[in-house]
Every structure is written in C-alpha cells, then in structure tokens.
N, C-alpha and C positions, 0 to 999 in steps of 0.2 A: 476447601472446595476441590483442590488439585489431588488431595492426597483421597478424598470419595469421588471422585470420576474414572482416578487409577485405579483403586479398588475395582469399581464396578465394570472396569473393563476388562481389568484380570478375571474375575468373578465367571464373566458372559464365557469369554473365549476358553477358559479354562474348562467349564462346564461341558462347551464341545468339544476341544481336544478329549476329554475322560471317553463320552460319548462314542467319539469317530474312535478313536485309539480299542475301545469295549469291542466293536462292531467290526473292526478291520481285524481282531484276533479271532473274533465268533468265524470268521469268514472264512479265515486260513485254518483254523482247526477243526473246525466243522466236522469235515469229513474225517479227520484224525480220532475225533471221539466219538463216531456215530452220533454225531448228536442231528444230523439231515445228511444223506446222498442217494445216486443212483447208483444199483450196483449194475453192470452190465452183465458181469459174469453169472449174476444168479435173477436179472432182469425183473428186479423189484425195488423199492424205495427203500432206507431203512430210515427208522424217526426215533430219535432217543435208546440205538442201540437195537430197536426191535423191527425185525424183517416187515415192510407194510405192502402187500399183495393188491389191499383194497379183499379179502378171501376170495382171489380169482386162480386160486390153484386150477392149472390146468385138469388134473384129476376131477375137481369138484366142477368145474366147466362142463366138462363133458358130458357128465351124468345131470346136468341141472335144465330144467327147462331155461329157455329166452329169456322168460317174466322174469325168472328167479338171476338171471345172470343180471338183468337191464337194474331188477333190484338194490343188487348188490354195488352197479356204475352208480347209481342216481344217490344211494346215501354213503358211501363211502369217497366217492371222489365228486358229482355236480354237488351235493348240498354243502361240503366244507368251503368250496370257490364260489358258492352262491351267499355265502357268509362270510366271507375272507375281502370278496372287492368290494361291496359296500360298503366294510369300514375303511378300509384301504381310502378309498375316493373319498369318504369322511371327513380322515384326517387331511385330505390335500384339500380338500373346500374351502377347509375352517383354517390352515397353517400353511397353504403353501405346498413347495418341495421341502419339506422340510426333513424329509427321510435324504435327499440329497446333502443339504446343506449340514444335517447333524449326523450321519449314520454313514452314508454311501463311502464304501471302500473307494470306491473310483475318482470321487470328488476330494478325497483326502489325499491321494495323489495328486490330483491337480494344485492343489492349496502347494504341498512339498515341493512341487518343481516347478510353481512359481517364483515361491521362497528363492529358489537357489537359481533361477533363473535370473531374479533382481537381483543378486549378489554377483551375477558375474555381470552382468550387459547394464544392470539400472532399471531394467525392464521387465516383466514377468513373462512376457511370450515374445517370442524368436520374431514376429512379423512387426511388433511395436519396435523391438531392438535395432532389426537390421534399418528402419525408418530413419530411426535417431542416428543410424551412423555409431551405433555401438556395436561392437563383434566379442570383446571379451578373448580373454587370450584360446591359446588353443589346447592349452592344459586344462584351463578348466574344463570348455566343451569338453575333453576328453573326460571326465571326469566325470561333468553330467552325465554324459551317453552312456557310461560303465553303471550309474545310479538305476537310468532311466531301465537299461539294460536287468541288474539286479533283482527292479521290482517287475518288470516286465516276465523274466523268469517262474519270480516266484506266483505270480498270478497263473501263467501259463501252470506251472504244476498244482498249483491249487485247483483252476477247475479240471484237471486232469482227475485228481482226486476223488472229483466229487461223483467220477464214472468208474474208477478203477478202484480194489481194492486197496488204500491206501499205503498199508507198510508193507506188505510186497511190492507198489510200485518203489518206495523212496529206498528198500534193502535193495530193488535190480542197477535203480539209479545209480545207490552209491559203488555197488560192485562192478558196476558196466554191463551187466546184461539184461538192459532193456529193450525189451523187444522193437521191431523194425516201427509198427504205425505209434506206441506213444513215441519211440523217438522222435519221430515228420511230424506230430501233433505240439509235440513242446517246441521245437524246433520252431515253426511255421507260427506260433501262436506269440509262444516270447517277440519274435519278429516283430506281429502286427501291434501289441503291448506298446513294447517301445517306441516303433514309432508312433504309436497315439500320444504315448507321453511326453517325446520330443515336442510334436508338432501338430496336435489338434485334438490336448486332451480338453478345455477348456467347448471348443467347437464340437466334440463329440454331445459333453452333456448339453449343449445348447440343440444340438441339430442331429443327434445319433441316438439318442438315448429314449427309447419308447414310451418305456415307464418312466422317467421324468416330463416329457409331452403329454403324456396322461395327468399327471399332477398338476401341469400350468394348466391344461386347460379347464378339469377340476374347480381351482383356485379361482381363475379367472371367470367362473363361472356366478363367483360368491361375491357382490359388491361391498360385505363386508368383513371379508377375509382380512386375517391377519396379514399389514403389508410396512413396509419403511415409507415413513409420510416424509415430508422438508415442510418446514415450517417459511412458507414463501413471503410471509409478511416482514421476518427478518432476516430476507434473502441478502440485504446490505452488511451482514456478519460475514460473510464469504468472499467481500470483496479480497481481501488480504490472503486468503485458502490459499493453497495451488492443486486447489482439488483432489486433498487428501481421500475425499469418501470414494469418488471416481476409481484413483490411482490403487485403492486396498481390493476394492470388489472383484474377485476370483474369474468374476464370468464377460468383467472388463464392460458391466452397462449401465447406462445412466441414472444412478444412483439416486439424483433428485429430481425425473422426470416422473411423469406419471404412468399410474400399474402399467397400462395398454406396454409401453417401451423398454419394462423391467419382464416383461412375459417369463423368462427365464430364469427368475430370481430366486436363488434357492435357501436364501432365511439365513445365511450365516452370518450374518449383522455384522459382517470385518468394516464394512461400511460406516453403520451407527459408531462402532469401537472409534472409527479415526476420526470423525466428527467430532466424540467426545473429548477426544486428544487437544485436537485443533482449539476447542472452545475448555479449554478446562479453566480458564480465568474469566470464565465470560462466566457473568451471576445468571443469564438466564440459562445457561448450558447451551446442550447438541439441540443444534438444527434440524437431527435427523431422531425420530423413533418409530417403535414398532409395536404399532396398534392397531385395531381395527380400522377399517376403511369406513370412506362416506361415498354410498351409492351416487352413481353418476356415470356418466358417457366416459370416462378415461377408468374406468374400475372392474368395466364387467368387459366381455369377450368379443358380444355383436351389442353396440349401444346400440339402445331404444329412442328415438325418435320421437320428442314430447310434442304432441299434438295441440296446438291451446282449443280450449272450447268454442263453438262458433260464436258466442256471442263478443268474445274478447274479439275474434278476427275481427269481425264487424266492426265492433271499437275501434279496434288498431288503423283496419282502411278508414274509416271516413276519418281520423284524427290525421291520417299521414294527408288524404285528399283535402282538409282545409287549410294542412301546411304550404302543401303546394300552391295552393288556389290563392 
C-alpha cells in the first residue's frame, strides 16, 4: 500500500514538474526561436519565425478602402481571439487554474522559493516565518536574495526579448553596449521580479494576476468543476495530521474547506500528494481528491437561494404553529 501511494505521488508531481519545466523553457526561448514575439523595431508580431502584419502593410493601407482595411482587423486578428477565449474559459470551467497550477512560469517560481524558503526559516513565506519567530541565518537570506535576484533577471531579459530583437539584444548585453532605455527597463523590472519573489509571489497569483481571476471566476462558475473534495465523514483520520495538506498548498489555503474559500486554488494537488503521505498506511487512503464537484451553495460563485414551494411552506407553518400551540 505504501510502496503504490509513493508511486502515485511520484507519478502526479512528476508529471507537473515535466509540464512547468516544458513551459518555463517555451517561455524563455520563445522569442530566441521566433517561435511568438513583438518586434518593435520592425512593429509587427512574428509567429513561427514568420513576420505577422495581420497584411496591414502600411503601403496596402493606404491604397485599400476602410471595408477592406476593417476586413482584414476582423479575420485576421477579432476572429482568432473570438476563438481563442472561449476555449481559454473552457478549460478554466471544467479544470480550474489549471494553466497556473501546471504551466505558469510564475507559479513555478513561487513553488521554488517556497521550497527554499522552508529550508531556511521552516516556513515557506517570510510573514509565516517572521510569526514563528524564525529568521534563518543571514547567509542564507543572502543567498536567497542572489536566487530570487537571478531568476528575477532573467525574467526581466526574457520579456525584454520578446520586444527587442533578441541576439542583438543578449551580443550588446554581453559586450556592454546596451543601450540607455533597455538598460532602465532591465534594470527597474529585475527590481520589481525580485521583490515579488521575495515577498508577495504567492499574493500576486492570489490578488495580481488578471488571467488567473479570470480562471477562478470561470471555475467557480461551474458547480461541477474539477475541485479537491475532504472526505469529511472521516474527518476523525486527521485527528493525529499536523496539517500536512494545509502546510504543502503553494497559495497557503484551506485545503479541506469548501470551493467558495479555495477561490484561488490552482490544481497543483501538492495537497492531495501530502495527504496521501500522511495516510499511506491507512487501507482506506487520502482524505483528499480530485474530482468533480456536487452542485450546491459552497461550489458555485453567487449561491442560489432554494426557494421550497408554497405548499411545503404552508406545511412547514402550520407544523411549527401546532408545535408551539
């Protein structure tokens, strides 16, 4: 039983790391391989290597009637995004955040400087730490802040990238002669980077992150959306926890509450994982998984208000009137 619960926790987690790992490379080379950027210098998109204008050369502009210009906006750039967010929303209906929880570059940071956070304090964010009266030495933090610093960096010159032609920017980088505004721009950006990752990378994706609020709200739209249930009838397995499933979840929220208080839950099951851990000797397993939901007042986003039908009211007063009486 121990040696298939470890498996299947390897299994899960490992799946995502391949996922986030795939996706945080797609991100940073992106623009290295033409594979998606803006170029500003030649103020067009390129996709797969090939200049995309949307055919709005300004030449052909100028000679084209309005109809023919508004033609060319309406199928070239609204019908792709009038096809793009409907599955978009789709997939957050029926899964969650789940492009957060398995994909997002950003979130895969968070996850990493939690990791190393609990390694030096016990704690995965600085405001839990400094609570408990842990500080961790001052080597480490320095250590952290050079990490947080690093990746902070390289995000700053990645979306720089994805404006600038790329190997001209990273040959002026490495010779020193980058011009004055990407310098202020990497400069000012690694800045704000780092300190998200210090100190409110966790709080970003909960309360900064657009497109993820798009996704909760989405999700929580769908009563039954893919969600982490607790099996509360054997809530008495938990007595002995120290609230493993709580202590793993990234975004630090109540892991066996209901949807309504997980609002920002973005699918990376590190939760289910420690549950399974905790219970791996236990014949009926984890407390926690992740399955579809049961429609109801704590599932959807504005509950609905179950009206009984008049005749039941009626029932119900004169029942409670003869109690009284």
């Amino acid at each position: 039983m121990h040696a298939q619960t470890q498996k299947d926790n390897d299994t899960l987690q490992q799946k995502r790391l391949l996922t986030r790992a795939a996706f945080f490379l797609l991100f940073l080379l992106a623009p290295v391989l033409n594979i998606f950027r803006y170029d500003l210098t030649e103020t067009h998109f390129v996709l797969f290597g090939f200049p995309l204008s949307f055919n709005l050369e300004l030449a052909w502009v100028t000679q084209s009637s309005p109809a023919e210009v508004a033609g060319q906006i309406l199928f070239w750039f609204v019908l792709p995004i009038t096809l793009l967010v409907p599955l978009v929303l789709w997939i957050a209906w029926k899964w969650g955040r789940i492009y957060c929880g398995w994909l997002c570059p950003h979130f895969s940071v968070v996850e990493t400087i939690n990791h190393l956070m609990t390694r030096i304090t016990g704690r995965p964010t600085l405001y839990e730490a400094l609570r408990r009266g842990r500080r961790g030495k001052a080597l480490h933090w320095a250590g952290l802040a050079l990490v947080c610093a690093l990746i902070g960096f390289s995000w700053a010159l990645a979306m720089l990238s994805y404006l600038l032609p790329p190997i001209p920017l990273y040959t002026d980088l490495v010779t020193g002669e980058l011009a004055k505004y990407p310098a202020i721009f990497l400069a000012v950006a690694t800045s704000l980077f780092t300190l998200d990752f210090l100190f409110a990378r966790h709080l970003f994706c909960k309360y900064g992150c657009a497109f993820g609020v798009v996704q909760s709200i989405a999700w929580m739209t769908n009563g039954k959306g893919k969600v982490v249930t607790f099996d509360a009838k054997r809530a008495a397995a938990c007595r002995d926890c120290t609230k493993a499933c709580d202590e793993a979840c990234p975004m630090r929220l109540p892991t066996r509450s209901h949807k309504r208080a997980k609002f920002t839950c973005t699918q990376c099951l590190q939760c289910v994982s420690a549950c399974r851990e905790v219970q791996k000797n236990n014949p009926e397993g984890s407390l926690l998984s992740w399955e579809p939901g049961e429609p109801g007042k704590q599932t959807i986003l504005i509950p609905v208000r179950q009206v009984n039908p008049p005749r039941q009211q009626s029932a119900k007063s004169e029942e409670l009137k003869w109690k009284s009486g």
